[in-house]
N, C-alpha and C positions, 0 to 999 in steps of 0.2 A: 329310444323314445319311450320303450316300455319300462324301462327305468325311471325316468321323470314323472310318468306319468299314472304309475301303479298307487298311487295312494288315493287319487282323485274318486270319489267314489260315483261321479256320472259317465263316470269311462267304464263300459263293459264291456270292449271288445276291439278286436284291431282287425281289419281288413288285409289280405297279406297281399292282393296287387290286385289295383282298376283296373277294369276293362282288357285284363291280359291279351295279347295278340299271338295268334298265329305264326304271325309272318308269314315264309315262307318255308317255314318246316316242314316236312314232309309232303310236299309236291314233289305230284311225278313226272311235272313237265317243267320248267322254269320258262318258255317259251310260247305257255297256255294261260290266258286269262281264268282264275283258276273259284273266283268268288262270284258268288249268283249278284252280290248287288252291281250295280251299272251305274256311276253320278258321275259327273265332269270327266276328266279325262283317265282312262284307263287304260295303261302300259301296261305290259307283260311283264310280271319280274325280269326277265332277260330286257324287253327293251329300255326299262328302269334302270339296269346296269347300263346300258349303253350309252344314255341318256348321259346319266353322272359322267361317263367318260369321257363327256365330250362329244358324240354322234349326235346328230340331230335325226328323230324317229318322226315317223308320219305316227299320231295315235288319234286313236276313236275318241270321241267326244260326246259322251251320256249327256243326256236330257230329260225331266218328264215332261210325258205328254199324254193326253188321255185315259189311253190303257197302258200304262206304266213308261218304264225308263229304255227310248229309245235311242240308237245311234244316229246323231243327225249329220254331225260331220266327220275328216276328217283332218285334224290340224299339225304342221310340223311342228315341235318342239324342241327349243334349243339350237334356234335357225344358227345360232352364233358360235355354237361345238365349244361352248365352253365347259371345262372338265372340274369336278370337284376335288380331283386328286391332285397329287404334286406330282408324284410317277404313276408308276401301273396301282389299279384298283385290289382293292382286297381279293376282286372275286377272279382277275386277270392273273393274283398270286396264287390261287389256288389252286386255278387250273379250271373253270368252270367256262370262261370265253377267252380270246384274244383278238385283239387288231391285230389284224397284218399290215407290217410294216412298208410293206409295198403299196397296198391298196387304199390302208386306212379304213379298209370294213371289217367291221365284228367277224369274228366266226364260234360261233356255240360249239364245245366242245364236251360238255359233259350236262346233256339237259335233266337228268336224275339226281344232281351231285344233292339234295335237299332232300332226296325220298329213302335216302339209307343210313345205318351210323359207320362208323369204321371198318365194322367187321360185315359190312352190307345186310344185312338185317332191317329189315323195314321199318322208319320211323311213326313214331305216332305220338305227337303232341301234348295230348294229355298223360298218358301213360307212362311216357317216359322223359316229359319235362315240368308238365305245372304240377300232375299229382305227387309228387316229387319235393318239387320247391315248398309249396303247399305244408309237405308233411313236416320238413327240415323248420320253414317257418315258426310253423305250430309249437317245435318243441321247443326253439329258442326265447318263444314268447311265455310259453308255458313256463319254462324256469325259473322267468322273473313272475311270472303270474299266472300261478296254478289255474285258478277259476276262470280266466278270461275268455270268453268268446271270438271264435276268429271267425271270420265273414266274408268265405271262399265263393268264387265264380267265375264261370267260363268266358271263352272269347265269345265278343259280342256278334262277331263275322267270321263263318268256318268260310278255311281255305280250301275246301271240298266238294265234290258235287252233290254228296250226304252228309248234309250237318253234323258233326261231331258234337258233343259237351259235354261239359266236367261230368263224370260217375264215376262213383267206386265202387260198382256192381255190388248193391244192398246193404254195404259195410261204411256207412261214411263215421268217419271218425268222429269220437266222443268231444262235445263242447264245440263242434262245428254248426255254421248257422251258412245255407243255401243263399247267395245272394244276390242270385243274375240281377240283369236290368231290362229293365221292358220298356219300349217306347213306341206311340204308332209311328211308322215308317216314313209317310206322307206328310205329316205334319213335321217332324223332325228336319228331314231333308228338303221340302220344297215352303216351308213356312205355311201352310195353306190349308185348313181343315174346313173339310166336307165329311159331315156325319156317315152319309152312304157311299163314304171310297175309305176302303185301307187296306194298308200294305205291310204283309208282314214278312221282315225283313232277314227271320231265319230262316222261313218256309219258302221264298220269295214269292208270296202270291199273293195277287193281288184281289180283294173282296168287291164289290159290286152292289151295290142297293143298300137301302137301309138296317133292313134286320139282317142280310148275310154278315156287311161291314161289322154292326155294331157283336154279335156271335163272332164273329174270327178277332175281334181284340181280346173279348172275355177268354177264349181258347188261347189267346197269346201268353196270357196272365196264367190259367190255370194247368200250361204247359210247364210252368218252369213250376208251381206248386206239387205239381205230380213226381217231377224230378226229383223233388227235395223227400218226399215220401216214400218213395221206391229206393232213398239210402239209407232211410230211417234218419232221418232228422229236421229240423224245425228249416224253414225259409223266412226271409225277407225280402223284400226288390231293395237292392242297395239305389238303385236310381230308377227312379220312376217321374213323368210328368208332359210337360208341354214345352213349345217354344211360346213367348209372350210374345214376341216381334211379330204375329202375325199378318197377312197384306200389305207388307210391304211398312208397316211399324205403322198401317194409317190410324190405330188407335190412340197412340199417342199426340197425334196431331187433330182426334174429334173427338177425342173423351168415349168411344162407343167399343166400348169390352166385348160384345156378344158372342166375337166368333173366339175370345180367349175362354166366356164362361162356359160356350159351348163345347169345346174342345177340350176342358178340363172335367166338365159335366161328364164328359163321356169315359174319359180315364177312368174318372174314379169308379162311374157303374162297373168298369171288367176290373176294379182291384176289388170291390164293396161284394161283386158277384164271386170273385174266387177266394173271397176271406183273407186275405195274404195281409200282414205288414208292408210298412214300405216307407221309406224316406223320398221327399219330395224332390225334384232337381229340377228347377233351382228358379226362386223367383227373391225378387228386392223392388221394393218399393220406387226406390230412385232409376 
């Protein structure tokens, strides 16, 4: 790409991977719900394997409701045991669960197999996967285009009960640009913005009243600003903004924007409050 594209003089910079994920990397449980957020249905990576195999799993089923995202029920899934595999699963080859052949019930056999490398040494995600890729990126891009700008950022969702994110303890790398994504949480996941509710989605907390709400987004914004400072290098929000479809898309059907201008109104005070750049995501006319 950086080939084709190296001459273009509005191209300054290449992003090495959106919204990177976790997965299940270094979890110490595969059998533990292992992320603070809570929306629709939520399997254990283990009952996610099982799932695919063909078991049918009773799982939790996230909702909001008032004070945040509650379990309302819980629903079987996969009533029908159908399997996405031909034979046994990747993770039945690895040794991580097995059916028993007699029974037809899972049995977890290694619930760590994700928290160690080979030589059991404990894994860590950043450290020893994106900052990594990240760096390998960099130089590939950098061959073809000395001067380019690359546009590094963490998982948007740690699989932790202590948020992780990208740092390179003080030293981030020369012609890098900081580029998490910031979204309010509430309005993102349930379409619905109320000025005096937000939820911030790495911290998982939820704010209350007007002036707590509208402080804990500007803190949202100036959290990933501080990050970019403490490696000594410049930031941007690679994705920042609203959902338009709000109440149910009834704007569309009365012409009355309010709770879209309202809900953008307010973005933009905690990116205008923390100074930051930032690319919009994502609005079109039609």
């Amino acid at each position: 790409m950086a080939t084709h594209l190296k001459d273009l003089p509005n191209v300054v910079g290449y992003g090495s991977l959106n919204e990177p994920s976790m997965g299940w990397i270094g979890l110490e449980d595969v059998d533990s719900y292992p992320w603070k957020l809570t929306y629709g249905a939520c399997p254990t990576p283990y009952q996610s394997m099982c799932l695919a195999s063909g078991v049918g799993i009773m799982v939790p089923i996230y909702e909001y409701r008032s004070l945040g995202f509650k379990c309302v029920e819980k629903k079987l899934i996969n009533s029908k045991g159908v399997s996405i595999w031909k034979g046994p699963s990747v993770w039945e080859q690895n040794g991580v669960f097995q059916i028993s052949p007699d029974t037809g019930v899972p049995i977890l056999l290694r619930p760590k197999h994700f928290a160690t490398n080979a030589q059991g040494q404990p894994v860590d995600f950043y450290r020893d996967h994106l900052i990594p890729f990240i760096a390998r990126y960099t130089e590939a891009i950098h061959a073809v285009v000395p001067d380019a700008l690359i546009f590094a950022e963490g998982s948007p969702l740690s699989n932790t009960k202590t948020h992780t994110y990208l740092d390179w303890q003080g030293k981030g790398p020369e012609r890098t640009v900081y580029a998490d994504h910031w979204y309010d949480g509430l309005v993102f996941f349930t379409k619905v913005f109320k000025r005096w509710l937000y939820y911030d989605t790495e911290m998982n907390k939820l704010s209350i009243g007007w002036g707590a709400s509208e402080l804990a987004r500007r803190e949202g914004v100036a959290r990933i600003a501080r990050r970019a400072r403490a490696n000594n290098i410049p930031t941007v929000l690679g994705e920042t903004g609203i959902a338009f479809d709000l109440d149910e898309k009834a704007a569309y059907r009365t012409g009355d924007f309010r709770s879209q201008e309202n809900a953008l109104d307010s973005c933009m005070q905690a990116l205008e409050e923390a100074l930051v750049g930032f690319t919009l995501w994502n609005y079109t006319s039609d």
